[in-house]
C-alpha positions as CSV (number, residue, x, y, z in Angstrom):
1,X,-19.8,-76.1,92.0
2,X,-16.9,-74.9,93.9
3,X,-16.5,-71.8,91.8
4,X,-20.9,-71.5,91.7
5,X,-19.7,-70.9,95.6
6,X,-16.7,-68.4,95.3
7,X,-19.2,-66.5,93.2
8,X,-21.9,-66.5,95.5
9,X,-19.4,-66.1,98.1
10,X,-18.0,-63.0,95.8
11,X,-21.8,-61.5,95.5
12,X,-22.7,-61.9,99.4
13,X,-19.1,-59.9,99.7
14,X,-19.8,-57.0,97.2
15,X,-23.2,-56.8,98.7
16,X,-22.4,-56.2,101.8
17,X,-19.9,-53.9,100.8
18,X,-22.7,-52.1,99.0
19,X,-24.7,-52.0,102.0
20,X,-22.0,-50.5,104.0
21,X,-21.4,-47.9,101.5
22,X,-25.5,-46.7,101.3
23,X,-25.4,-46.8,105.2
24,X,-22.5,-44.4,105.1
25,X,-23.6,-42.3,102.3
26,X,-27.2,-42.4,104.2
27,X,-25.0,-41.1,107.6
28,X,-23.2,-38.3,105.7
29,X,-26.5,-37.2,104.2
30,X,-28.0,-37.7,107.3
31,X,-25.3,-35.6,109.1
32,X,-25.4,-33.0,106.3
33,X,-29.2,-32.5,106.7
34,X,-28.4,-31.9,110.6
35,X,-25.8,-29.2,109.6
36,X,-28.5,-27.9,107.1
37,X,-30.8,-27.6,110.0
38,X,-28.9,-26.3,112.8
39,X,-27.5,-23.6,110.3
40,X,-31.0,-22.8,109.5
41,X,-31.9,-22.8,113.1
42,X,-28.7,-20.6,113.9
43,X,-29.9,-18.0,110.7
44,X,-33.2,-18.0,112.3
45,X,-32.2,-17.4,115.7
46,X,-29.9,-14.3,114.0
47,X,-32.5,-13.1,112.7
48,X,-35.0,-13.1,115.9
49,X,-32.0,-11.6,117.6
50,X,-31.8,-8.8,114.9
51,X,-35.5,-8.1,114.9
52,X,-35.6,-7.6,118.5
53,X,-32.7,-5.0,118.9
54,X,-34.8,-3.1,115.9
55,X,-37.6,-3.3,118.3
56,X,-35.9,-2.3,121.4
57,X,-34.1,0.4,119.8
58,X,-38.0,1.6,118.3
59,X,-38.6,1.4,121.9
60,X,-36.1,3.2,123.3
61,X,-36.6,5.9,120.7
62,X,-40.4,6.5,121.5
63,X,-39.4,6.5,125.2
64,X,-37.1,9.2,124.7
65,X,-39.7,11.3,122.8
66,X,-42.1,10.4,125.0
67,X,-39.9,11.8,127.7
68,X,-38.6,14.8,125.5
69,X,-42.7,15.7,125.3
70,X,-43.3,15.8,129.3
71,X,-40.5,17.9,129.7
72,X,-41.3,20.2,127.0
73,X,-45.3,20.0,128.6
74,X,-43.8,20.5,132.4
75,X,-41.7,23.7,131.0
76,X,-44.5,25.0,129.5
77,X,-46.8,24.4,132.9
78,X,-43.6,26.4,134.6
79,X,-43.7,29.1,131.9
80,X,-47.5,29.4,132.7
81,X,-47.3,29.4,136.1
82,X,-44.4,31.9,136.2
83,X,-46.4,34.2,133.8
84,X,-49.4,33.9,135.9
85,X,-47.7,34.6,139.1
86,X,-46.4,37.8,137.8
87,X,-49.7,38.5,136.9
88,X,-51.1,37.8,139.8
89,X,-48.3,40.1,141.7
90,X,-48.9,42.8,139.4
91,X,-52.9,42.8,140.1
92,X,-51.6,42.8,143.8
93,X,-49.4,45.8,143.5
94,X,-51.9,47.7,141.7
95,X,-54.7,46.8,144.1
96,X,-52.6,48.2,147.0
97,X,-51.6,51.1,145.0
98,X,-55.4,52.2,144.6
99,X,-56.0,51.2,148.1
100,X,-53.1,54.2,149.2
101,X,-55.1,56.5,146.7
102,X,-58.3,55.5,148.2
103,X,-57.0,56.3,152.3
104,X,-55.3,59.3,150.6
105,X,-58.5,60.5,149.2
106,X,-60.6,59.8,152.2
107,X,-58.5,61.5,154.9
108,X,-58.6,64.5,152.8
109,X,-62.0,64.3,152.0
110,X,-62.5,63.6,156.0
111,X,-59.9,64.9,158.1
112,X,-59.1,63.5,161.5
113,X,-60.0,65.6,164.1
């Protein structure tokens, strides 16, 4: 009977050493699943990260293009203007120039008395 007891005794012992064992194993996995999920979590984040510098730098890009075009469209407006002021000076000059002709013509045509 004494040594029914010892083996029971011997059982309850190994069992509990057992259970000790799963509930570590169970911790490591446990703790290996959080590493496995934070890792994950950190790849992820890396990769947001990445994707939004490729979209800011798309961004920054079309900005300067977009700039690049208004400054290409206000030297073109200056070009236009400039032309269209010399234009507009010639047309001036010549107006006044027909205008001399015109008094020229007229005093001779009628002489001041």
């Amino acid at each position: 009977e004494e040594e029914h007891i010892l083996h029971l005794r011997q059982g309850q012992r190994e069992g509990r050493e057992w259970k000790r064992e799963r509930e570590r194993d169970s911790f490591r996995d446990m703790w290996r699943g959080d590493r496995e999920m934070q890792t994950c979590r950190e790849r992820k984040r890396k990769m947001q990260i990445r994707q939004m510098d490729i979209q800011r730098q798309r961004d920054e890009e079309r900005d300067r293009e977009t700039d690049r075009e208004m400054l290409r469209d206000m030297q073109r407006d200056r070009d236009i203007d400039a032309e269209t002021s010399r234009e507009r000076h010639k047309y001036m000059h010549r107006k006044a120039e027909t205008h001399k002709e015109t008094v020229k013509e007229r005093h001779s045509k009628y002489p001041q008395k």
